[in-house]
C-alpha positions, 0 to 999 in steps of 0.5 A: 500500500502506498504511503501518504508521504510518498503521494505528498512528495509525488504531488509537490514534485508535479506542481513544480513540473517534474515530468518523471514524477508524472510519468510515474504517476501514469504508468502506475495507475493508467492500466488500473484506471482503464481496468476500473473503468471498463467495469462501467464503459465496455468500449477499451477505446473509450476507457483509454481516451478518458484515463487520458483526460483524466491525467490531462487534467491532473498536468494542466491543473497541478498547482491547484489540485486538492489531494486530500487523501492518496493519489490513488483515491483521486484518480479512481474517484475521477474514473468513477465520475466521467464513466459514470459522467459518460453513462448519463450523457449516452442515456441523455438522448431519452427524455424522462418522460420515456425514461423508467427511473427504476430501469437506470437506478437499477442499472447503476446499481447493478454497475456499482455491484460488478465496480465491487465485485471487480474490487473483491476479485482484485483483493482476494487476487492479492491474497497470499495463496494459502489464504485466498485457497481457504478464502475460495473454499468458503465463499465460493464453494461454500464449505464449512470450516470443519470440512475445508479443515479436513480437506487441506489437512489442517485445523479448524482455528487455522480456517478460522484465522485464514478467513478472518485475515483474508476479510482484513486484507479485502476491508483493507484493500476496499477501504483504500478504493473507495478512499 
């Protein structure tokens, strides 16, 4: 996990104009920005084109810009923004008379559901294998403690604990999406 001191010097070096800092900051997050994205906009062209302007934006508007929490959280809340920004402007073309307010709530929930369960699959990615193995074992194939225990050959207290470090590790790894 990044360091806030490291986003404050990363910020300071980019409000004075330094070029490599940026290009850091670019080829850090514009691929998990596009990823982001995609969950929201289908079209990679698209996703591309608006990670860009995001990073546009971030160069020309350097020395005004508010971090308040982490880099990180600034560009995955701007990512958030235009793509769902862009998905008002494509549904704008239906006047609300025509439009079912229950249809598109019911879609940006279900786009919120797929945003999260793209976070939860990256989190538990990040797991360490023993932990994301006993994690699978739970939830997805929704075995008990006491019969993950028995199938890998260890006991139950240690299911228990695998499961309670991989849900610290996914809370941790959301909190810090949604920062």
């Amino acid at each position: 996990m990044k360091n806030n001191n490291d986003d404050i010097l990363l910020l300071n070096l980019i409000r004075e104009g330094d070029e490599l800092a940026f290009r850091h900051l670019f080829e850090t997050y514009f691929r998990p920005l596009c990823r982001f994205m995609y969950v929201y906009i289908s079209d990679k062209e698209i996703v591309e084109e608006m990670a860009n302007d995001i990073f546009i934006y971030v160069w020309e508007n350097r020395k005004t810009l508010l971090i308040q929490h982490s880099f990180k959280s600034y560009l995955f809340q701007a990512a958030r923004n235009r793509s769902l920004n862009a998905l008002r402007q494509k549904k704008k073309t239906i006047s609300l008379d025509e439009a079912n307010v229950d249809v598109i709530d019911t879609e940006i929930m279900s786009l919120e559901h797929d945003e999260l369960h793209h976070l939860i699959q990256e989190a538990v990615f990040t797991l360490p294998k023993k932990c994301k193995e006993v994690f699978n074992l739970s939830r997805n194939e929704n075995l008990s403690n006491q019969k993950i225990a028995e199938e890998l050959n260890i006991s139950v207290k240690t299911v228990e604990g695998q499961i309670t470090k991989a849900l610290k590790r996914i809370r941790g790894f959301l909190k810090e999406a949604y920062l």
